[in-house]
N, C-alpha and C positions, 0 to 999 in steps of 0.2 A: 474653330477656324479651319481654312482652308490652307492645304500647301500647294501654292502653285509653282511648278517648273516652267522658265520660261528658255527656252535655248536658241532665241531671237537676241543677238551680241547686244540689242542695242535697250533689249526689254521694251517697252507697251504700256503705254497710258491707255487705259479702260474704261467707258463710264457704264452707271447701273444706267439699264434701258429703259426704266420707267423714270429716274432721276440725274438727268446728266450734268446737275451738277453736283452727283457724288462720283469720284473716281480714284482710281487706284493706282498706282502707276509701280508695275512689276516691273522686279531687279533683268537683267539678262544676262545674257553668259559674260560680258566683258565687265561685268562688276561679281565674277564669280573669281577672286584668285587663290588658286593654290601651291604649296610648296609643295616640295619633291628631293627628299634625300639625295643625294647622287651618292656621296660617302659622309663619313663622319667628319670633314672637317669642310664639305660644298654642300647648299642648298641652294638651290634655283628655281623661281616662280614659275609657273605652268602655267597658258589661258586658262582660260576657265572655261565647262562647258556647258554650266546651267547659273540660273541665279534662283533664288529663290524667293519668295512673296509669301506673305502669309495674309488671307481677306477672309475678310466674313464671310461665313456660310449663304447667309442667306443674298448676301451681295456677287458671292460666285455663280449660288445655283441659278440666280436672273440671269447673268451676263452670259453661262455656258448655253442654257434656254435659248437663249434670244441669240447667242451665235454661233450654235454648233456647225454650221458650215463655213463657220470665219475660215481662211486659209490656212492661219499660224496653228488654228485645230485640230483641222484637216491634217494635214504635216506633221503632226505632233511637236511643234514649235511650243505650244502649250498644253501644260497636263495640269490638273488641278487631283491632287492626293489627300489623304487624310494624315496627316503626319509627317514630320522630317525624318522618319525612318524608313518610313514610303517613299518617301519624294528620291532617297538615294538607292534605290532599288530600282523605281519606274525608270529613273534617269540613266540606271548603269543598263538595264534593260532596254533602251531605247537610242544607247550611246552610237551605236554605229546605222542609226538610222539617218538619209540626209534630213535635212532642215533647207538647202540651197541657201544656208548661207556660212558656208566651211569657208575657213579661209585657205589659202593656198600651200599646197605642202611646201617645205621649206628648201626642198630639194629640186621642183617646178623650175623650167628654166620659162622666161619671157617669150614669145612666137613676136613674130612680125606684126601678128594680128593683134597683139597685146594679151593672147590666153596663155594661160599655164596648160604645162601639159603634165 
């Protein structure tokens, strides 16, 4: 099996390019949650900034074939690893890369225009 990181919030239905009706449909970051100690008597949930998938080898290596200029690729939106000890390595290595689809820092005030700044 295949570890796929997907860091698209919203994850990705996939199909094999020779059989579209086999598909896969990876996790994304907004079904990735984690906790986070603050102290010993507060935990509070994190987003989350990857989800993970796990697919068939030979169902990945078609789909990466067949779309290695996909955008979410390109972008590193999607990584396909050997392992979920890999997959938390690639991801923490790849953590401050954009995706264009961060959400807004929480400190962003609103513009006129409707952007964060």
């Amino acid at each position: 099996m295949t570890t796929v990181i997907c860091r698209l919030p919203h994850g990705l239905t996939i199909n094999h390019p020779e059989d579209y009706s086999k598909k896969v449909t990876l996790s994304g970051a907004n079904q990735d949650q984690r906790f986070k100690r603050v102290d010993k008597d507060k935990i509070i949930l994190l987003d989350g900034d990857y989800g993970v998938s796990e697919v068939a080898d030979d169902f990945w290596a078609a789909w990466i074939k067949a779309n290695e200029k996909h955008p979410a690729v390109l972008s590193g939106a999607i990584i396909g690893v050997k392992g979920k000890s890999d997959a938390d390595k690639v991801a923490e290595e790849v953590a401050k890369e954009k995706t264009g689809f961060e959400g807004m820092k929480e400190t962003s005030e609103v513009t006129e225009a409707g952007k964060g700044e």
